[in-house]
PALO-772512 format. One line per 5 residues: number of its first residue (from 1); their letters; for each residue x, z, y of C-alpha. Coordinates in steps of 0.5 Angstrom, whole numbers, plus 500, padded with zeros to 3 digits. Example, Ala and Ser with C-alpha at 12.3 -4.5 7.8 and 13.67 -1.06 7.14 Angstrom:
REM residues 2
1) AS) 525,516,491; 527,514,498
This chain:
REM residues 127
1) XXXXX) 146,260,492; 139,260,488; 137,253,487; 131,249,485; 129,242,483
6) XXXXX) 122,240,481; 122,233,477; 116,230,473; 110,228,478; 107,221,479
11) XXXXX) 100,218,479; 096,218,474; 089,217,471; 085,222,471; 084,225,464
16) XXXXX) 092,223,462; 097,229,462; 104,231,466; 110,235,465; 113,237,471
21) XXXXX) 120,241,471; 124,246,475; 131,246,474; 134,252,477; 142,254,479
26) XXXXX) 145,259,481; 141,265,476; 138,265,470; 131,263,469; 132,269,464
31) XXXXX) 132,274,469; 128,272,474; 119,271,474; 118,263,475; 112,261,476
36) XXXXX) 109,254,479; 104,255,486; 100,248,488; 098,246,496; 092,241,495
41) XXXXX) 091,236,502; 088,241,507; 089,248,504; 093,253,502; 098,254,497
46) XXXXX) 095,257,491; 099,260,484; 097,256,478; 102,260,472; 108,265,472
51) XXXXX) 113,267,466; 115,274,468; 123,276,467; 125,279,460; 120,277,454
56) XXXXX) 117,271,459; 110,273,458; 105,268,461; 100,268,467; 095,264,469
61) XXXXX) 090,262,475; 083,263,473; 082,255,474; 087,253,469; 083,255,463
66) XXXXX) 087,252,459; 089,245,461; 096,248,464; 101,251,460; 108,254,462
71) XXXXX) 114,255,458; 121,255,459; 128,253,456; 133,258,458; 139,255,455
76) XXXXX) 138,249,460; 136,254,465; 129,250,466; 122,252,467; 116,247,465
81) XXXXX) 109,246,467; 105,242,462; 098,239,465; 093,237,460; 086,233,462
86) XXXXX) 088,232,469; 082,232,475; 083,229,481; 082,237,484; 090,238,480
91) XXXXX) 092,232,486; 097,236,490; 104,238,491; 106,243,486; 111,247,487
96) XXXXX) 117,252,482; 119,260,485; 124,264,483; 123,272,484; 129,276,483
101) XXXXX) 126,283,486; 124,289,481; 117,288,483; 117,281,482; 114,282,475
106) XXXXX) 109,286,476; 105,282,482; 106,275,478; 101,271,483; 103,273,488
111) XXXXX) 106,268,495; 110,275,496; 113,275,489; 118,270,490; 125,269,494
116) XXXXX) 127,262,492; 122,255,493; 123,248,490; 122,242,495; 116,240,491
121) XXXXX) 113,235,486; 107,230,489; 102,230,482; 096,225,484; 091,224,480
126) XX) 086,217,481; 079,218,479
């Protein structure tokens, strides 16, 4: 059975930073698209960044322009999410996915993409 544990969020200022991590189990993040999605109070959940399956390349949401950047570590199985110049507008539950279909590298930002969901990381930023 695949596993994920999101770690890593808080309440912080807003200009300050965060990592947040999603430890898998049960499969290796190598073989699997892993990418972080965020709901926000009152709206739907939205992709924020994806590493694909094989080479792990990255993909963005169009708003993280530059601020966010994923990485993963894959000898501890782990998938990062690191959060620069934090806004209030970034205050909401940040989730982890795993997506272990063959077309799940083609549509990375896509809800459909994935199979497996962490319970979700708080992140609050006060302005």
């Amino acid at each position: 059975q695949v596993q994920l544990a999101e770690s890593g969020g808080g309440l912080v200022q807003a200009g300050g930073s965060l990592r947040l991590s999603c430890t898998v189990s049960g499969r290796s993040i190598g073989s699997s698209v892993m990418a972080w999605f965020r709901r926000a109070p009152g709206e739907e959940r939205e992709f924020v960044a994806a590493i694909k399956r094989g080479g792990g390349t990255t993909h963005y949401a169009d708003f993280v322009k530059g601020r966010f950047a994923a990485s993963r570590d894959i000898a501890k199985n782990t998938v990062y999410l690191q959060i620069n110049s934090l806004r209030a507008a970034d205050t909401a539950v940040y989730y982890c996915a795993a997506g272990l279909r063959g077309d799940s590298n083609s549509y990375p930002s896509s809800l459909a993409s994935y199979d497996y969901w962490g319970q979700g990381t708080q992140v609050t930023v006060s302005s």
